[in-house]
N, C-alpha and C positions, 0 to 999 in steps of 0.2 A: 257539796254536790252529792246528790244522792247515788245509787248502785241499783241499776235495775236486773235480774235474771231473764232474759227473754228467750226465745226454741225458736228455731227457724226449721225448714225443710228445706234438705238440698239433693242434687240427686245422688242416686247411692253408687255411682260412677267414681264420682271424684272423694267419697268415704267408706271406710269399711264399718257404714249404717247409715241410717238416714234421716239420724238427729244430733243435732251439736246442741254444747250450752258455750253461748255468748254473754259476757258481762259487758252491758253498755254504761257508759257514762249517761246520765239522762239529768235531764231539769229541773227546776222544783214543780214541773208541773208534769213530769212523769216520762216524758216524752226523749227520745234523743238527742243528744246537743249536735248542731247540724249550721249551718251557715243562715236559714231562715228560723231557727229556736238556738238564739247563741246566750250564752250565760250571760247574768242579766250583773255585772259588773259594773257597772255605773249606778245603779240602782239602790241610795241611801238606806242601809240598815238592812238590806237583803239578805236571804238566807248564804247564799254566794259569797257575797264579802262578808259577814264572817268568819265563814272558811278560809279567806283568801286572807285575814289577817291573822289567821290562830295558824298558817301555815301549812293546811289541808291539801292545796288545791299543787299538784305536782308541776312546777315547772315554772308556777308562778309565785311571785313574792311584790311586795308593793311600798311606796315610802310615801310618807307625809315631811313636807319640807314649810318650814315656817321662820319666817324673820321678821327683825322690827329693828326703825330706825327712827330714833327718837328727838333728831332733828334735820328734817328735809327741807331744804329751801327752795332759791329758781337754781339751782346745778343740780342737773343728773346724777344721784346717788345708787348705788346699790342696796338694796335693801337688806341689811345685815346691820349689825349690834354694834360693831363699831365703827361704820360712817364711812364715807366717800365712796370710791369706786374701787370695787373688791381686785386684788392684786393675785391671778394664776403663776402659782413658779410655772418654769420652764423645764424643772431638771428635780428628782427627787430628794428628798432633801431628808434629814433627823430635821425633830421638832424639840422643842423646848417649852418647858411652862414657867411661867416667873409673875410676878405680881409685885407692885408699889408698896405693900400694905403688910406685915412680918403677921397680920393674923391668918394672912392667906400665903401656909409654907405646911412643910412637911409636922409639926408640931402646934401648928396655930391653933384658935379659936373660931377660926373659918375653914374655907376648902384648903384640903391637904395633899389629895390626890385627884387625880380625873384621869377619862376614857376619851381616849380619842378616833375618831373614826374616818376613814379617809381610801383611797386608792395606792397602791404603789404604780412604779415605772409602767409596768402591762398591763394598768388601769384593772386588777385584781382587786378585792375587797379586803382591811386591812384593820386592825385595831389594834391600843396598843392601852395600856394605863401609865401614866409617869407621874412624877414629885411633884410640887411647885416648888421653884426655884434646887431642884434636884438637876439630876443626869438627864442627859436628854433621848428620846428614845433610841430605840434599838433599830426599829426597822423606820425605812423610808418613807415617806408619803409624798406623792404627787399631787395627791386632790386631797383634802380635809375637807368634810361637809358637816360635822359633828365632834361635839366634843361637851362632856358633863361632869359634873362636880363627882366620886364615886366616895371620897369618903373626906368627911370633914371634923371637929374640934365640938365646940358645945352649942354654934349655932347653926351647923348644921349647912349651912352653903360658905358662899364663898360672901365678903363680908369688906367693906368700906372701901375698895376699887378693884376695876376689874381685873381679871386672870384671862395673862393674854399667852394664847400658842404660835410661836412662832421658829423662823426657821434659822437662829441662831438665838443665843443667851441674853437674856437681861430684855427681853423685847423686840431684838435689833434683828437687822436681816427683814423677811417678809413677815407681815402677821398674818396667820392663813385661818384665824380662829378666836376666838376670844369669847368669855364666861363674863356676861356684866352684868349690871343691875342698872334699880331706878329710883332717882333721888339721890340727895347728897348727905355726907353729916351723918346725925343721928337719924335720918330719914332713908337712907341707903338701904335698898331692900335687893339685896342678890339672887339672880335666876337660876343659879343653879346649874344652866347651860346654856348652850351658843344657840343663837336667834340668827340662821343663815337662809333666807329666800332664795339658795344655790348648791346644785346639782352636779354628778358631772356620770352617764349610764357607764357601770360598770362592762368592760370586755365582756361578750358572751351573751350580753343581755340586749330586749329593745325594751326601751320606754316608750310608755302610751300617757300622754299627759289627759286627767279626766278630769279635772276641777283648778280654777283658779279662785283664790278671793283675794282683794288688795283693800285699804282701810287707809282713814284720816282722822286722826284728832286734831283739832286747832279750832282758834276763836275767829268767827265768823265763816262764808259759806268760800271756805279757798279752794279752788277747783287744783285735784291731783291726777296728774299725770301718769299713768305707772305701764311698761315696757316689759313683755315678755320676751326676753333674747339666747337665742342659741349660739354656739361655736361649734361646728364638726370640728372633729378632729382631725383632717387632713385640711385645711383652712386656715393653719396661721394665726395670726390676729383677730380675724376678722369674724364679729359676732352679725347678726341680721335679727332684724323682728319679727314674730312671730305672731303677735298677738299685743292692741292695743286694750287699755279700759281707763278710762275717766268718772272721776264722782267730785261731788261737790262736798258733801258732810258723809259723816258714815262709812258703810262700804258697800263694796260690790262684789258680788259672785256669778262665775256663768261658768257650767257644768258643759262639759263637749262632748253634744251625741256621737259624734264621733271623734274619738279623741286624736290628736294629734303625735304622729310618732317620732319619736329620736333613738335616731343609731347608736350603739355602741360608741362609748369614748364621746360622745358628744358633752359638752357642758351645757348647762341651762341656769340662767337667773332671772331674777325679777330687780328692774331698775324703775326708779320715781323721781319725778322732782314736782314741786307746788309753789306759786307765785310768791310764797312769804315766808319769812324763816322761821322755824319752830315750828312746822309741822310735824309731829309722833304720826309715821308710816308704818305698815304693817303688810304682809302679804304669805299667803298661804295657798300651796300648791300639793297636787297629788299624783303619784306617777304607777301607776303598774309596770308592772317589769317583769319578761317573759323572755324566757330561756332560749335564747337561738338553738334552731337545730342545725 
């Protein structure tokens, strides 16, 4: 956002003179940012949103949220990396990391350690790094929406099964998280980090949802369903839809002129299902997120 110097006249009443200097906030087209010239944030590749993702722009901050799930049938799935319908604790919890696989541990030849990223109790923002198959973390976490490989062995991620976060030892308890890959064997290729189509707006903050995209790989034209759903959080259980999209091959994307807002503490996912099993789903969502005053 540029800085513009502008001079006003006011009268010499109300100053001892009769010229101020005013710094406005103003557009990329020179002008003041004003309810009918409002920054042009929705606008792909804008001068705008680079500032708003190098962290320029005061007050606001923005997230890209992306999942994939690599076998969707006719059941309602949530779209995340390890399949079925995503399980919110209730109560904050230590996390754990562990893995099947001794290459993926504190000395492996896979992922050794990873970042985790998540909310605590007062839906605060939180991160933490821990072991695989180490201590479990220090602080709590309510929400986990992220988690990445941060330091690994000679190949460099995580390596022939996945690395799962969870909210007791050895896997057990809830998984709120998991680092997986694609293919099996000697074809096992690891991501590196969690693939979660799920949100949850941090205390303090509102989201403004500006982009959805959802996607289908599978053989012949299987038409996918896919559910954008929210939870307030004074709400309980109970999630509501927000937004429908269907496709047959391929994907779809629709950008909201006006974008859709979620409160505080609110959660948000993307759920799918498609008439035949083995559908590779995919879905990618974008939020801005502005600072309550």
């Amino acid at each position: 956002m540029a800085r513009s110097l502008s001079q006003f006249d006011v009268p010499s009443n109300t100053l001892s003179g009769n010229r101020m200097d005013v710094v406005v906030n103003a557009n990329t087209n020179g002008l003041p940012v004003t309810i009918n010239n409002p920054l042009p944030v929705t606008t792909v590749a804008s001068e705008v949103n680079v500032q708003l993702a190098s962290g320029q722009l005061t007050g606001y901050s923005y997230i890209e949220k992306f999942g994939s799930n690599f076998n969707i049938g006719s059941a309602t799935e949530t779209v995340w990396d390890r399949g079925g319908k995503y399980i919110y604790p209730s109560v904050a919890s230590v996390v754990y990391a562990s893995s099947t696989s001794s290459n993926n541990s504190a000395t492996g030849t896979g992922a050794r350690t990873l970042e985790v990223k998540g909310l605590n109790a007062l839906y605060e923002p939180i991160s933490e790094i821990i072991t695989i198959g180490g201590a479990p973390s220090i602080l709590e976490f309510l929400r986990v929406f992220r988690a990445k490989v941060i330091t690994a062995g000679s190949t460099g991620t995580n390596e022939t099964s996945d690395v799962l976060i969870s909210t007791q030892a050895a896997g057990a308890g809830i998984v709120v998280s998991s680092i997986s890959g694609h293919g099996t064997g000697g074809n096992y290729a690891g991501l590196g980090q969690s693939f979660m189509a799920l949100y949850t707006i941090p205390a303090g903050k509102t989201g403004y949802l500006t982009q959805l995209t959802t996607g289908i790989a599978s053989a012949g034209n299987v038409p996918l369903h896919s559910y954008v759903r929210v939870r307030p959080y004074d709400n309980g259980p109970v999630f509501s839809t927000k937004d429908v999209m269907f496709t047959t091959a391929g994907y779809a994307t629709k950008q909201y002129i006006v974008p859709l807002m979620l409160p505080e503490k609110m959660d948000i996912e993307v759920e799918s299902f498609c008439s035949n099993t083995g559908g590779a789903v995919s879905a990618t969502f974008n939020i801005v997120l502005v600072d309550n005053v």
